[in-house]
Structures are given as structure tokens and as C-alpha cells.
LORO-664259 format. One record per atom (N, C-alpha, C): x, y, z; residue in one letter. Coordinates in steps of 0.2 Angstrom, whole numbers, plus 5000, padded with zeros to 4 digits. Each point is the difference from the previous one (the first is absolute). Layout:
<atoms>
XYZA ...
</atoms>
This chain:
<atoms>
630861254820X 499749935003X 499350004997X 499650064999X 499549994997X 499449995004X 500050005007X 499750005005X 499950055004X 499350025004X 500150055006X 500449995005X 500549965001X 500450005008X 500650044997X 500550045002X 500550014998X 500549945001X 500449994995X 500349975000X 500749985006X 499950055002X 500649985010X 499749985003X 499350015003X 499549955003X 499849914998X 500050004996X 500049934998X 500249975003X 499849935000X 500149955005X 500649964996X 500550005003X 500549954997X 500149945005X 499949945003X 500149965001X 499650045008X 499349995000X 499750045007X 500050075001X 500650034998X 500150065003X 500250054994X 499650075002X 500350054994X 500950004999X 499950024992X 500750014997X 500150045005X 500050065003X 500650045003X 500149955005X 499849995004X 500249975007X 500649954998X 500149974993X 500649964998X 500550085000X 499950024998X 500550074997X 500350025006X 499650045005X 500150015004X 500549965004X 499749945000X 500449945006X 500849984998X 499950024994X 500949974995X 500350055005X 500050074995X 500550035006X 499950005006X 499550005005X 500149985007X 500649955000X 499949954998X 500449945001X 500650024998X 500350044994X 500750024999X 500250045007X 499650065004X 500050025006X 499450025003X 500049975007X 499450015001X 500050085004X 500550034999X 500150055004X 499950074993X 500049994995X 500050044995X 499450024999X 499850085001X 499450044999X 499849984993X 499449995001X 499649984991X 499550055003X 499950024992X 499450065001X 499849984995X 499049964999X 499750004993X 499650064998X 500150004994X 499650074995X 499349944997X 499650055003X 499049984997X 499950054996X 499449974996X 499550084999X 499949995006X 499650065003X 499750025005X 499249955002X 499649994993X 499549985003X 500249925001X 500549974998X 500149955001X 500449995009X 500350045003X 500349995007X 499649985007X 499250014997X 499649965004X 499949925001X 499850014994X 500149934997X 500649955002X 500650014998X 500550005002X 499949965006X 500150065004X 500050005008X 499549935005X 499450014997X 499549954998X 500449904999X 500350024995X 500349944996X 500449995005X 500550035004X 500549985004X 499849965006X 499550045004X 499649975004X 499549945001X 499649994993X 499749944998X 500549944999X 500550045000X 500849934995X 500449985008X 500150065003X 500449985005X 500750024998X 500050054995X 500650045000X 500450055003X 500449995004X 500050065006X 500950004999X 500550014994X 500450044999X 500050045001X 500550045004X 499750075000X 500350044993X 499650034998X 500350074995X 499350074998X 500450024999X 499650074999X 499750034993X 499450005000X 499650024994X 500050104997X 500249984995X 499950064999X 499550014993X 499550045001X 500050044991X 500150004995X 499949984994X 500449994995X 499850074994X 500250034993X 499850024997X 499749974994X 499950084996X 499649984994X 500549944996X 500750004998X 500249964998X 500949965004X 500149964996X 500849985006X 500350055002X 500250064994X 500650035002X 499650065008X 499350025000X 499950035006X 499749935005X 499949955001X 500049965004X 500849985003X 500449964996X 500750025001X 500150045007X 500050074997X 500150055003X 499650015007X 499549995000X 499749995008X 500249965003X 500149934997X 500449945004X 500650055004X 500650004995X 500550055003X 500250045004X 499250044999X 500050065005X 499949985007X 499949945001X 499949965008X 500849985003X 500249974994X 500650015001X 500650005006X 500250005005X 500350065005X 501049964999X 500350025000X 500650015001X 500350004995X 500649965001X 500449984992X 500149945000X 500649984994X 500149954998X 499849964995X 499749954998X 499949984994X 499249985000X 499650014993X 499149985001X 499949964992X 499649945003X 499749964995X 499250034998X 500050004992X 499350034998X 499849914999X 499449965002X 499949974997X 499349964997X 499950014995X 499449934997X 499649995005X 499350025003X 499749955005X 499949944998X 499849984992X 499949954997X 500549964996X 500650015003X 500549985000X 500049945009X 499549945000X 500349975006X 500449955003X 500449984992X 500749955002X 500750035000X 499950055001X 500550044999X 500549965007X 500749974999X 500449985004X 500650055005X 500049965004X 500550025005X 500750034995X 500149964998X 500849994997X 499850084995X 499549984996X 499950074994X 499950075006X 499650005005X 499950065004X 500950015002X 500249965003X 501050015003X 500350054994X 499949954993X 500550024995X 499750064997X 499550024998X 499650095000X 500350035005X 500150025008X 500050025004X 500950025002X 500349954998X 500649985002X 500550064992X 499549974994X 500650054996X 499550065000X 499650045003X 499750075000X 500550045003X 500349955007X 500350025005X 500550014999X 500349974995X 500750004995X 499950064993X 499749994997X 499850064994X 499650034999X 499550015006X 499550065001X 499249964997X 500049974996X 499649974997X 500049914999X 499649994999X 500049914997X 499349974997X 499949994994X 499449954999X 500049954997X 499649965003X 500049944996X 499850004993X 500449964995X 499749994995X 500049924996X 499949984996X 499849924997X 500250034992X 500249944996X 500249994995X 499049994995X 500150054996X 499449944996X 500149974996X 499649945000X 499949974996X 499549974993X 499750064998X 499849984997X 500150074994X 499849994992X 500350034996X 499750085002X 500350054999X 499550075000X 500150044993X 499650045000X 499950044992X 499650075002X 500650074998X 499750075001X 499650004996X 499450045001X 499450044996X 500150044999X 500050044995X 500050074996X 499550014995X 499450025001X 499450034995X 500049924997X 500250024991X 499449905000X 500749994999X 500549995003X 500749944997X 500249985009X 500349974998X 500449955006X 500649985000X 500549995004X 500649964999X 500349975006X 500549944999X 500349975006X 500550025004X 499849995007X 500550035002X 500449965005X 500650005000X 500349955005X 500149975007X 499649964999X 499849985009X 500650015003X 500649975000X 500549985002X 500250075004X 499750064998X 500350085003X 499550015004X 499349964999X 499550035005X 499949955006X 499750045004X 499949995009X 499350025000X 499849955004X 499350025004X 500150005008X 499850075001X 500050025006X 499549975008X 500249975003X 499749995005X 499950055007X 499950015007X 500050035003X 500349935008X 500250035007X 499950075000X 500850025000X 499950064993X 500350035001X 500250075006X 500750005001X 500350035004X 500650045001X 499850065003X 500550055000X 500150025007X 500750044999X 500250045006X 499550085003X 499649995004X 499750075002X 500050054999X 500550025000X 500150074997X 500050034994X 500149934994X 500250004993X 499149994999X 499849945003X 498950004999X 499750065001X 500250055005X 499650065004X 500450044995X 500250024996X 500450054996X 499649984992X 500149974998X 499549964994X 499350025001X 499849985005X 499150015002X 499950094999X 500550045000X 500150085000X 499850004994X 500049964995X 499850014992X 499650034999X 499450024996X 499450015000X 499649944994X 499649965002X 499749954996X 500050014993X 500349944996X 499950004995X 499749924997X 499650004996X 499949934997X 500349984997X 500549994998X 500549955001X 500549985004X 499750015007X 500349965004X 499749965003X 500349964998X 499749885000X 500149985007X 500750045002X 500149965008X 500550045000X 500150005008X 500650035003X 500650024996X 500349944995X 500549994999X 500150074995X 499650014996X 499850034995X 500050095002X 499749985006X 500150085004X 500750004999X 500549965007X 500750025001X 500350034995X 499749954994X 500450024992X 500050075000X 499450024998X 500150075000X 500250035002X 500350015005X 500550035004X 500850005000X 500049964992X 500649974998X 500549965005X 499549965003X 500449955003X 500149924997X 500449955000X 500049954997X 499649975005X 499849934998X 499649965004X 500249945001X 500249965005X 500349945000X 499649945000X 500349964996X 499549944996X 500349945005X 499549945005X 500149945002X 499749954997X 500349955000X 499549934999X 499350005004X 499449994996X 499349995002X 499949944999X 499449985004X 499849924998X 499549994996X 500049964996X 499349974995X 499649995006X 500049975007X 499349985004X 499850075002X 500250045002X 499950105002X 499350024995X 499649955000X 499450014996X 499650075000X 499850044995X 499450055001X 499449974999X 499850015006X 499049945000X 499650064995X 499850024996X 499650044995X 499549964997X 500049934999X 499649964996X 499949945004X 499249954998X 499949965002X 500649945002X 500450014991X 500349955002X 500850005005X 500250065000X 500450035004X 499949975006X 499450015004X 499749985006X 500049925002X 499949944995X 500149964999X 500949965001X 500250044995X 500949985002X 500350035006X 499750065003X 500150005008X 499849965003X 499349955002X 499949955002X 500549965000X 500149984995X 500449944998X 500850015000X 500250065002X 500650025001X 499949975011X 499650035002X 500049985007X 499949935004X 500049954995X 499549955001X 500949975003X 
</atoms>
């Protein structure tokens, strides 16, 4: 974003991104434990934010680490029983009912589910100075929240950290599991950029 706020604080129509994040899933259930992952010196702040905004969901703050795959992991570790767990995007805050059911619904059915989208536009691997095309029509862009069966996420986090794990899915891989692919939506925006922040605006209106 280019600015000193982080980007989940922003104000997207009044209120910070997370408080939209947050609020989606309540509303898919409002009885579903949501646990958010901070840095640590941001949970002040945070907490701060909820109270000046009048955000008074309940969910529970944890900790986060150096990078996703140990922040992941402390979300997790809060965790308590079984059953199926959504990882997902704080800045991810149109995320729809229908997409959280349909994530949720085939994890429970295949142990796993993530959203994915078609791209649309052309791509090209780099390789030292050459390049070549590669066919969209095979690739997916991965959106969140992604979701798995608890026993199969807490058995994956047993890995010991590598840099190349991008996201959860990537984890299960390694553990030689397949990963189940669902329809994503093009509105499921990641807010990263000015103008990202803007078409969430205008997606809300």
C-alpha cells in the first residue's frame, strides 16, 4: 500500500478491513470460533480499533510469527476440537457466504478445498534471460479461505518450515496429499494495492 497503516486497519467504508473479514464469516455462523493471527505489536492497536469502531464480535487474538507458515501455525494451535478449519486472507473482506459453505462443505467431503479463479490474462515463465508462454487455460489462481479437515492441517504443520510453502495448500502437498480445487469468485478481492481498496469500495456500494 505504500503507507504507514497496515493494510487490515484501513478504513474501507468507515471501518477497518478486518472488521469486514471478520464479520463475513460471523454471518456464514455466528456460533463459529474465529481466532485472528497479528504481529504482536499490532494487537494493541487492534484492540484499540475495535473499541473506537464499536466492533465487539467476539474472537480471539493470537500471535502471529515471522512468516505465514509460523503464524498459520499459532492461529492453529488455538484451535480446540475437530472437525473442519478455514485459513483465511484478513484482507480478503468480500469473501461470500455461498464461497465460505462451498470451501467448508467439500473439505468435509475431501479433507481439503480451495478456491481457485481462472486467469485471465496472458502469463510467460522466466528462465535466466529467455522466456516462454505458458497456457492459461491450465492455470488457477488461488484464493483463500482455504480449508481443511483438522487432523490432516495439525499433521501438515508437524513439517518443519520450508520457503516454499506459499500457503497451506502447499503444505498438505507435501505430505503427498491431493488438494481439492472449488469455484472462487473474481469479487474475493486481495486489498494489497490502492487500487484494490477502491474496487472493494465499489464492490460494497
Amino acid at each position: 500500500m505504500g503507507g504507514s497503516i497496515p493494510k487490515q486497519f484501513m478504513l474501507l467504508k468507515g471501518r477497518p478491513l478486518l472488521c469486514w473479514t471478520i464479520e463475513a464469516f460471523h454471518a456464514f455462523d455466528p456460533a463459529m470460533p474465529i481466532i485472528l493471527v497479528l504481529p504482536e505489536a499490532q494487537i494493541p492497536i487492534w484492540k484499540a480499533l475495535c473499541i473506537g469502531h464499536g466492533f465487539f464480535i467476539e474472537h480471539e487474538v493470537v500471535s502471529g510469527g515471522e512468516e505465514r507458515f509460523h503464524s498459520t501455525r499459532n492461529g492453529l494451535g488455538a484451535v480446540k476440537g475437530d472437525g473442519v478449519v478455514a485459513v483465511h486472507d484478513g484482507v480478503r473482506p468480500l469473501v461470500s457466504k455461498e464461497l465460505i459453505a462451498r470451501c467448508f462443505a467439500a473439505a468435509k467431503e475431501h479433507g481439503s478445498a480451495i478456491p481457485v479463479v481462472p486467469i485471465s490474462s496472458s502469463v510467460r515463465e522466466v528462465s535466466g534471460g529467455t522466456s516462454k508462454a505458458l497456457d492459461r487455460t491450465a492455470l488457477r489462481a488461488v484464493q483463500t479461505p482455504q480449508c481443511f479437515r483438522l487432523e490432516l492441517l495439525r499433521t501438515a504443520f508437524e513439517l518443519p518450515y520450508d520457503p516454499a510453502f506459499t500457503d497451506e495448500a502447499t503444505l498438505v502437498e507435501r505430505l503427498g496429499k491431493s488438494v481439492h480445487l472449488v469455484d472462487g469468485e473474481n469479487n474475493n478481492v486481495k486489498v494489497t494495492t490502492p487500487l484494490d481498496l477502491r474496487i472493494a469500495e465499489m464492490q460494497l456500494c
